[in-house]
VOPAGU-2260 file (C-alpha; in pm, 1 decimal, decimal comma):
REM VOPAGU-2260
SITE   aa  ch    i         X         Y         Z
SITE  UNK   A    0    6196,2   -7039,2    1777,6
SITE  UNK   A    1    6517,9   -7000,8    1567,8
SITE  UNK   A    2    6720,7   -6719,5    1621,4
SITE  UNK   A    3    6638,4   -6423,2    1389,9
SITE  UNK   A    4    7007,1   -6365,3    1297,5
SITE  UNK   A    5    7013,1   -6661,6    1145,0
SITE  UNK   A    6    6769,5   -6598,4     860,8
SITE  UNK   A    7    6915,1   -6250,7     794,9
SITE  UNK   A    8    7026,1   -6217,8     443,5
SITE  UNK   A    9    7431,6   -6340,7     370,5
SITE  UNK   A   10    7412,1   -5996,2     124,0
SITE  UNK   A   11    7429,6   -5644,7     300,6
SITE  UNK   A   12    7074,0   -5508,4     339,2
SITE  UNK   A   13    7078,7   -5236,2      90,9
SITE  UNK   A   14    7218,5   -4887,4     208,2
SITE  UNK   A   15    7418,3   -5064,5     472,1
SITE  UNK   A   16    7770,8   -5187,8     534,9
SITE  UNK   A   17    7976,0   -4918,3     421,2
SITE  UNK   A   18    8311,7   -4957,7     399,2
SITE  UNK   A   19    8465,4   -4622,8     506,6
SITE  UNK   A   20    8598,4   -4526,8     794,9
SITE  UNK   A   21    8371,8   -4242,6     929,9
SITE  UNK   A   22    8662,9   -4066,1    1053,7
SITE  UNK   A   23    8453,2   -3850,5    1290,6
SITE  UNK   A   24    8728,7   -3747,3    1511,8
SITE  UNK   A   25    8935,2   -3630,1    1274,6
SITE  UNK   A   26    8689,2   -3447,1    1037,3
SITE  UNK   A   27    8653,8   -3220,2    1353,5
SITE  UNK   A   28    9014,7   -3075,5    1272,5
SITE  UNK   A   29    8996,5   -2790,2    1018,5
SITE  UNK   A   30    9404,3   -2857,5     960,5
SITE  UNK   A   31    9334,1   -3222,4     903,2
SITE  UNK   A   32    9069,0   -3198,5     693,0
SITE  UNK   A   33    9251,4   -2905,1     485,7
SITE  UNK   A   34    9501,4   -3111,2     398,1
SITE  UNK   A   35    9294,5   -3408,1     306,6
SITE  UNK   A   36    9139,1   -3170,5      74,4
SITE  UNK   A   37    9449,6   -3061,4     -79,1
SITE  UNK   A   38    9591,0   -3464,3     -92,6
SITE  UNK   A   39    9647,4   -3582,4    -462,2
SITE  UNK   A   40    9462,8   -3880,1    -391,7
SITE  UNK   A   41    9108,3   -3786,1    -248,6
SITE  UNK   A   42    8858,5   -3873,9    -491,5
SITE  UNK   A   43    8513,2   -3661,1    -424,9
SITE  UNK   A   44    8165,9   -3785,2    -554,1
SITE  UNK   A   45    7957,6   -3487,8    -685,1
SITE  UNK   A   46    7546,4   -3511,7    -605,6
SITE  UNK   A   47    7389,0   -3344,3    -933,9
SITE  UNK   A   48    6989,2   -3266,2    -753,0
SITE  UNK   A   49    7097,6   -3589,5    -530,1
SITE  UNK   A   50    7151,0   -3837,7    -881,7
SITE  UNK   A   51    7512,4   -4001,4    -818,7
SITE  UNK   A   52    7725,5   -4066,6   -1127,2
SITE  UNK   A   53    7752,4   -4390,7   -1185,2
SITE  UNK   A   54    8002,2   -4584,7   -1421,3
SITE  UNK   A   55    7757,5   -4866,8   -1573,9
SITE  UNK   A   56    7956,1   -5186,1   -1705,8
SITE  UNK   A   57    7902,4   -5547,4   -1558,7
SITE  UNK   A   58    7867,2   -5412,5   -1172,6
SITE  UNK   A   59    7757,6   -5062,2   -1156,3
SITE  UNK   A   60    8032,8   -4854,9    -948,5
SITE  UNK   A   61    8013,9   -4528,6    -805,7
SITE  UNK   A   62    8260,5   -4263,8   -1017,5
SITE  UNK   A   63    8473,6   -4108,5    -810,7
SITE  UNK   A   64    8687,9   -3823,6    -923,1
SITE  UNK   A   65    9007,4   -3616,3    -837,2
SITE  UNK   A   66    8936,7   -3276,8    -684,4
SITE  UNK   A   67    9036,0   -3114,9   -1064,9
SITE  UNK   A   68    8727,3   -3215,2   -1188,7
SITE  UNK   A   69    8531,1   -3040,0    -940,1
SITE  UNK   A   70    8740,6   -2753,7    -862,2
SITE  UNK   A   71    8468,4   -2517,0    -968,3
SITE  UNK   A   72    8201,1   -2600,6    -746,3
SITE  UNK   A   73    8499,2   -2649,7    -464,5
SITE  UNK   A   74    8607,7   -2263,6    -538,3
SITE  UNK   A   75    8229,0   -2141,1    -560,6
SITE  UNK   A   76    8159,1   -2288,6    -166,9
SITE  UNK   A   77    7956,4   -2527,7    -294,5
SITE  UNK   A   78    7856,5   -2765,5     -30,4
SITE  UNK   A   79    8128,1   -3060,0     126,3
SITE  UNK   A   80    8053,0   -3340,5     312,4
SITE  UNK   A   81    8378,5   -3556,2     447,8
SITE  UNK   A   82    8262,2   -3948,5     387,6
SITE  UNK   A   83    8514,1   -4119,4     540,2
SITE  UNK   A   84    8836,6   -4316,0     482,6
SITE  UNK   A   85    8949,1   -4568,2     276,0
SITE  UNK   A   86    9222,4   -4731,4     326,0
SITE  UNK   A   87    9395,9   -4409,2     416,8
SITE  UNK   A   88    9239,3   -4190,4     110,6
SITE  UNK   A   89    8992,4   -4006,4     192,5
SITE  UNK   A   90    8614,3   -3934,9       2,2
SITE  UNK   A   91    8399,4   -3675,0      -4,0
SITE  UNK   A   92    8038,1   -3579,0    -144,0
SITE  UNK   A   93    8025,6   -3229,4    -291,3
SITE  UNK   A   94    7667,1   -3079,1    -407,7
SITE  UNK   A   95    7668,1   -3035,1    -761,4
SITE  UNK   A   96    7332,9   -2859,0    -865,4
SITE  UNK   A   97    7473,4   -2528,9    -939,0
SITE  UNK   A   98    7573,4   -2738,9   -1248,9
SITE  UNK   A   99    7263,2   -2637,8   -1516,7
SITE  UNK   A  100    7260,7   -2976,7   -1557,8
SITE  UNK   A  101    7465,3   -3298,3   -1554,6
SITE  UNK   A  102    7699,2   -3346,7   -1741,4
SITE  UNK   A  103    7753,8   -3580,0   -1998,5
SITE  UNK   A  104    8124,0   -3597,4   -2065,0
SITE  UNK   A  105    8408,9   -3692,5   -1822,1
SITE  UNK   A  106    8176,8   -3830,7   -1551,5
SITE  UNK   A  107    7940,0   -4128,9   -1517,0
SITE  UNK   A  108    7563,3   -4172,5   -1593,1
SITE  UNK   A  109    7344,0   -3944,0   -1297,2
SITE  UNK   A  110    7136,5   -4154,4   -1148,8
SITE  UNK   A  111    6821,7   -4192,8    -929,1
SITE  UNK   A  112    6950,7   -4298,2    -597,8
SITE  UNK   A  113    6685,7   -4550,0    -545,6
SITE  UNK   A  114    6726,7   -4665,9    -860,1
SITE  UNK   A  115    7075,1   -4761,2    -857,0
SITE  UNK   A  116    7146,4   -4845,8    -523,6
SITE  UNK   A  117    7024,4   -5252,9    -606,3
SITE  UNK   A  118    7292,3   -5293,5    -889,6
SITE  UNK   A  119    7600,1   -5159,5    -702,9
SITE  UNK   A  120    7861,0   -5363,2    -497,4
SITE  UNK   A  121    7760,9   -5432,3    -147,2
SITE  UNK   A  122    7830,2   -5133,5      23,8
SITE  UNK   A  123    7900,5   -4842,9    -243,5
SITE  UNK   A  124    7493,1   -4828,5    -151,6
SITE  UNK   A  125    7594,6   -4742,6     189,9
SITE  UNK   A  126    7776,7   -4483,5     110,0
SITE  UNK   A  127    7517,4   -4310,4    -124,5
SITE  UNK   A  128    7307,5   -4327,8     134,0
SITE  UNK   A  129    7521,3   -4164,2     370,5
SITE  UNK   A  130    7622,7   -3890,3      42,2
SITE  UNK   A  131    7269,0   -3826,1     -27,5
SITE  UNK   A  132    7109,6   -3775,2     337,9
SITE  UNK   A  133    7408,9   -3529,8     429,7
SITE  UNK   A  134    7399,1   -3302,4     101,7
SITE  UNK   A  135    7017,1   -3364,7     115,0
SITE  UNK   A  136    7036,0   -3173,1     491,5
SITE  UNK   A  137    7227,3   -2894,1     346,4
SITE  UNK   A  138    7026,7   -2748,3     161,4
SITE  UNK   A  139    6746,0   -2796,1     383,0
SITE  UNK   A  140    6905,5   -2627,0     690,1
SITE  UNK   A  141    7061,3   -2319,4     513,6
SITE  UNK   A  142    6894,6   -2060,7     808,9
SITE  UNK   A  143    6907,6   -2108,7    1173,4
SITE  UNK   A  144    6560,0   -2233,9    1317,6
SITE  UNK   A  145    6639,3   -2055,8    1608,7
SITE  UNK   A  146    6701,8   -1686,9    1475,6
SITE  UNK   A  147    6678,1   -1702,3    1110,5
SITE  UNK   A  148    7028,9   -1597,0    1012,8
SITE  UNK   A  149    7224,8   -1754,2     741,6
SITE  UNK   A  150    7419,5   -2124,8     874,0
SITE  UNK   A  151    7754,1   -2204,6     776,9
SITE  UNK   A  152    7884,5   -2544,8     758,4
SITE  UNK   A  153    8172,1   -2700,7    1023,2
SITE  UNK   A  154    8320,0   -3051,7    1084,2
SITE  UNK   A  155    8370,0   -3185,5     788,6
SITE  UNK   A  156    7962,7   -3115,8     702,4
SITE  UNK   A  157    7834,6   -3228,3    1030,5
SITE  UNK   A  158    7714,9   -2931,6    1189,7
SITE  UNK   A  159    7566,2   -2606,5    1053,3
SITE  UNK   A  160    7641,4   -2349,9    1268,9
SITE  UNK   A  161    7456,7   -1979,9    1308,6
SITE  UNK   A  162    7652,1   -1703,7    1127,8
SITE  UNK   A  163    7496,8   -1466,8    1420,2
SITE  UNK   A  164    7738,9   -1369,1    1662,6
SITE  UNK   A  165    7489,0   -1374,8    1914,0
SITE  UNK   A  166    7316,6   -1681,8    1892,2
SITE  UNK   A  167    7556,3   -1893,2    1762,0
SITE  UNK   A  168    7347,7   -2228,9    1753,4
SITE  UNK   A  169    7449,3   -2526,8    1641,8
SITE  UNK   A  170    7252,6   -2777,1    1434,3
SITE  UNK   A  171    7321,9   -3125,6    1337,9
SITE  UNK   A  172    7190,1   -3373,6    1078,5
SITE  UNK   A  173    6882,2   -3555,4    1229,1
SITE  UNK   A  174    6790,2   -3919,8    1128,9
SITE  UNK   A  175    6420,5   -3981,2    1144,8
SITE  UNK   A  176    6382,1   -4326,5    1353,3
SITE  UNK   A  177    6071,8   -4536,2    1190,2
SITE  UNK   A  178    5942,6   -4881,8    1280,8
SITE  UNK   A  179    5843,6   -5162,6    1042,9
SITE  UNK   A  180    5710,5   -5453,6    1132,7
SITE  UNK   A  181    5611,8   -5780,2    1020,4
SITE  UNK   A  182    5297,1   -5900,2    1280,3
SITE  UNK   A  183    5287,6   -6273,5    1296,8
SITE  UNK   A  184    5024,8   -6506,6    1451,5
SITE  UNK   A  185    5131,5   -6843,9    1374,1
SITE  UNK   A  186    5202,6   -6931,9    1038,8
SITE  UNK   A  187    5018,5   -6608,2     925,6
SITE  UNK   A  188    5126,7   -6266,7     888,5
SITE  UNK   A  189    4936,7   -5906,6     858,0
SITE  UNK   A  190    5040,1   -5706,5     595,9
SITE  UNK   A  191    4894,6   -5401,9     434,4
SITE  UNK   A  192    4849,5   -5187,2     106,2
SITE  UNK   A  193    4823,1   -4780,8      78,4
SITE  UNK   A  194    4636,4   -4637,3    -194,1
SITE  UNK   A  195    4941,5   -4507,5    -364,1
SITE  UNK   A  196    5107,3   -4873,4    -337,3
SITE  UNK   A  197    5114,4   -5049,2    -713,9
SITE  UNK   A  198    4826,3   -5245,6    -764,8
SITE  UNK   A  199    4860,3   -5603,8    -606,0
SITE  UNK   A  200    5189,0   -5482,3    -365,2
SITE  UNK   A  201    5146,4   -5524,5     -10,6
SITE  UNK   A  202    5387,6   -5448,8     247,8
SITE  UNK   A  203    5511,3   -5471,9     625,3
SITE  UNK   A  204    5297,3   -5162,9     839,7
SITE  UNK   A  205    5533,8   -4880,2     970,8
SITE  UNK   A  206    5544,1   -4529,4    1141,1
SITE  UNK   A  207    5747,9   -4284,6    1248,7
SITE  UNK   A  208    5860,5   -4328,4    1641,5
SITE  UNK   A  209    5710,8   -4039,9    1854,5
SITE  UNK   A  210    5919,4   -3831,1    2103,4
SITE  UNK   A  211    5923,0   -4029,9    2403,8
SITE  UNK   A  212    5805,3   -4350,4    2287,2
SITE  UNK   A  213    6030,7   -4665,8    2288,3
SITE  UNK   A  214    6020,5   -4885,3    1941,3
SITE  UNK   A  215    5818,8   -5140,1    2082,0
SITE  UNK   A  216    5582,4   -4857,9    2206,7
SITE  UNK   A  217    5529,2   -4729,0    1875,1
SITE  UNK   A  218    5543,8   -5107,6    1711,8
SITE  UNK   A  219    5257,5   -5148,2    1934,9
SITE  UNK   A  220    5068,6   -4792,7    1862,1
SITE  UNK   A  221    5119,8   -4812,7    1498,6
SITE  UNK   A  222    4975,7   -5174,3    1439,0
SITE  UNK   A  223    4705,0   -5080,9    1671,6
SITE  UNK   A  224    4619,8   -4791,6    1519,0
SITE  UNK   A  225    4648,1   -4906,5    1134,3
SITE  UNK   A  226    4464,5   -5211,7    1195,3
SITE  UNK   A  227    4308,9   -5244,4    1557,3
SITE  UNK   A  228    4530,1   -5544,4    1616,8
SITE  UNK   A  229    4668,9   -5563,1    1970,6
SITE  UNK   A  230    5041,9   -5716,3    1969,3
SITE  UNK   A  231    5173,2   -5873,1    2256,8
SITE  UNK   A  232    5631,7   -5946,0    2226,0
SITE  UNK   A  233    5851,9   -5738,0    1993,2
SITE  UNK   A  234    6175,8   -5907,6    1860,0
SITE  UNK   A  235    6454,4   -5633,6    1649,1
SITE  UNK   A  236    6541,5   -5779,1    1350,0
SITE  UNK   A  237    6747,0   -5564,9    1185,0
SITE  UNK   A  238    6768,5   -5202,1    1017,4
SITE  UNK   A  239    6832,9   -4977,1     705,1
SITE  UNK   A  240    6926,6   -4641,6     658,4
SITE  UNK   A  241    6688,6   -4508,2     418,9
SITE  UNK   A  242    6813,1   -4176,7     249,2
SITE  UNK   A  243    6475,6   -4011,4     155,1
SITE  UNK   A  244    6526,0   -3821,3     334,6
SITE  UNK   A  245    6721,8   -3924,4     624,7
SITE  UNK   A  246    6517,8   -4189,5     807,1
SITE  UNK   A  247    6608,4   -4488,6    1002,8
SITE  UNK   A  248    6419,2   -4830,8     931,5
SITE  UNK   A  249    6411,8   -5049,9    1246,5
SITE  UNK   A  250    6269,5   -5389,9    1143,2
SITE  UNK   A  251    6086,3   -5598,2    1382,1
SITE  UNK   A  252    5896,7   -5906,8    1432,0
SITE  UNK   A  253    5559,5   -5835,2    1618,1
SITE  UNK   A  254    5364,4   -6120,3    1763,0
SITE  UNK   A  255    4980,5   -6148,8    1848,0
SITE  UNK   A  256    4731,0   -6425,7    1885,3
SITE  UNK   A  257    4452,4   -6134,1    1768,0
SITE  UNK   A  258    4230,9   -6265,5    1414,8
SITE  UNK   A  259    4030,5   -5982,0    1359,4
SITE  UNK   A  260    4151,4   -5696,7    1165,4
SITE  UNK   A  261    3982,1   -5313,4    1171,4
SITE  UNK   A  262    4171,4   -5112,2     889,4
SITE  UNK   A  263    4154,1   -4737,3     948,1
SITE  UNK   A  264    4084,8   -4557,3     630,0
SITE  UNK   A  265    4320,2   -4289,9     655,0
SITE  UNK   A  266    4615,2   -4520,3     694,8
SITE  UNK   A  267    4573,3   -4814,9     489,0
SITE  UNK   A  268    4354,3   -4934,6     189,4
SITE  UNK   A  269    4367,5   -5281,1     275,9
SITE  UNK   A  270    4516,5   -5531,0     509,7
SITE  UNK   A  271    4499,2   -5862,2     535,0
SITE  UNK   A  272    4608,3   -6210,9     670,7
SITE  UNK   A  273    4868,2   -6365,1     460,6
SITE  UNK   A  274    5006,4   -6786,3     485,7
SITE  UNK   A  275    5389,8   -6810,4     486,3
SITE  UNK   A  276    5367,8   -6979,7     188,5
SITE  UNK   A  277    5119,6   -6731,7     -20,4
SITE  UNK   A  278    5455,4   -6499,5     118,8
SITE  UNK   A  279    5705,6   -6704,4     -21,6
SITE  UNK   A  280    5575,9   -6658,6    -367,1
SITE  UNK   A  281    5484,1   -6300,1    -325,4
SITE  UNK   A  282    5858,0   -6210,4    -269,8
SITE  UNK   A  283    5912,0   -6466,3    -554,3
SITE  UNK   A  284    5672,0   -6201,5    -745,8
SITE  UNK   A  285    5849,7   -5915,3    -562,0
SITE  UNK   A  286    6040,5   -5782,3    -947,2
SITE  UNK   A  287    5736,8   -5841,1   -1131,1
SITE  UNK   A  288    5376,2   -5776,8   -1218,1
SITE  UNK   A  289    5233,6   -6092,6   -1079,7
SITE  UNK   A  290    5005,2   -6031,5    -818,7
SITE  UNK   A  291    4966,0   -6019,1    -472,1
SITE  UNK   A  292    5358,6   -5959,9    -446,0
SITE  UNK   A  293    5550,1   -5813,1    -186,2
SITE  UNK   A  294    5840,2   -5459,2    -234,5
SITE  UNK   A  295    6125,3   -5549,1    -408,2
SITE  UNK   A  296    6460,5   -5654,7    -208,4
SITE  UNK   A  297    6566,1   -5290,4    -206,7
SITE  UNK   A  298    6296,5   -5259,5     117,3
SITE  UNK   A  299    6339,8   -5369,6     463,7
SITE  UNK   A  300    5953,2   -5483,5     452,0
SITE  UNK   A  301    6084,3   -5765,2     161,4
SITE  UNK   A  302    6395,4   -5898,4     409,0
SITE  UNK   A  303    6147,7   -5931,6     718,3
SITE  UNK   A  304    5909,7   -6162,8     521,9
SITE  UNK   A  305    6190,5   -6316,8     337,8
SITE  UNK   A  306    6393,0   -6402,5     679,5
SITE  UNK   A  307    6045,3   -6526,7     820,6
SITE  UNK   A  308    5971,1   -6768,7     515,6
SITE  UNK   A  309    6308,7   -6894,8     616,7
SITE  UNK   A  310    6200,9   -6915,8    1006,3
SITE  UNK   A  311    6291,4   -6648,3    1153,5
């Protein structure tokens, strides 16, 4: 069998490969990341209800601005995330939804992250990702779970930490870990529709990964349980941050020599044995309205088949 790496796609999966330098051992240091604020050339990316501006020309880019243009919302506390460096200058994400609404001079189009994310540059959709699951958080975690008091941000947005002198706790952005897999028997593969799927779309079957449970544990559970199909070896493919809200898409190949399928209602509407060439022209389909057809590139469920066809 060929090695999976070499089927993986010679673009960045979307939402990955971001260029910037995390930074997170700086963004720790209040001085540091005081003067970074202050530094002429720090450009800051403001989230209006989690749209990005975007400049659209030939390639979509993300607009970045000088920390003029969002002095208001810097001087009203509203919510700072540190991104990361590039090439020394560093970027930040600053929650714009006090804004009534977005604005429509000075700054680019606000876009849907989803959306948009397709059209830009290899990597700029990394960092949206990364800009969108952070500010996302924020509002989210304003009060402590622990005693209900008010949280304040630290660390350059990476910890929320309780305003109560005697608690104290400290909370810290959580990425959901989910599997999705593409179950192959031979030159077939299972894949599956939900009811709220477009009509002819089927897709790879996935789950969230329960506390204690390795990722081939829950590849296992969740095939089982979605469509009573035992699977034997589990192969990692690859992954994809997936910023809605925060999860973490762990793509695998799952292998079984099962042919009966038992679909449980709750989970799926259909599923189905599919030839790896009826899947090579459903991710031909994958933009259109030709049915069956599989998600469109922007999903991990799209690469796994597509790196299959290919031999993975």
């Amino acid at each position: 069998m060929n090695d999976a790496s070499a089927a993986r796609p010679a673009e960045p999966i979307v939402f990955t490969a971001s260029p910037l330098d995390r930074a997170s051992n700086l963004r720790r240091d209040a001085a540091w990341l005081a003067a970074r604020l202050q530094a002429p050339a720090s450009r800051f990316l403001p989230l209006w209800q989690l749209k990005a501006p975007v400049r659209l020309a030939d390639t979509p880019a993300l607009d970045w601005h000088p920390a003029a243009d969002v002095k208001p919302l810097l001087d009203a506390g509203a919510t700072l995330v540190t991104l990361g460096l590039d090439e020394g200058i560093c970027h930040f994400a600053v929650d714009a939804s006090a804004w009534p609404e977005a604005p429509r001079q000075g700054f680019g189009k606000f876009i849907d992250v989803r959306s948009i994310a397709p059209q830009l540059a290899p990597g700029q959709a990394g960092i949206l990702a990364q800009a969108r699951s952070l500010i996302d958080w924020h509002a989210r975690h304003g009060f402590c779970a622990v005693c209900g008091h008010a949280t304040i941000a630290q660390e350059g947005g990476y910890m929320r930490r309780c305003s109560n002198g005697t608690c104290g706790a400290q909370h810290f952005p959580r990425t959901d870990p989910v599997v999705i897999m593409l179950v192959l028997r031979g030159e077939m593969c299972l894949l599956g529709r939900q009811p709220q799927f477009p009509k002819g779309m089927y897709s790879a079957l996935a789950g969230f990964i329960e506390p204690g449970e390795t990722l081939e544990e829950a590849v296992r559970r969740e095939v089982q349980e979605e469509a009573g199909v035992p699977v034997a070896r589990v192969r990692y493919h690859a992954s994809q941050p997936w910023p809605f809200p925060s999860s973490l898409m762990i793509g695998c190949m799952a292998e079984t020599t099962a042919t009966e399928i038992l679909v449980d209602a709750h989970e799926l509407e259909e599923a189905r044995w599919f030839s790896r060439a009826e899947v090579a022209q459903m991710l031909q389909r994958s933009l259109g309205s030709e049915v069956p057809r599989m998600p469109p590139p922007l999903s991990l469920a799209h690469q796994l088949a597509k790196a299959w066809v290919a031999g993975a």
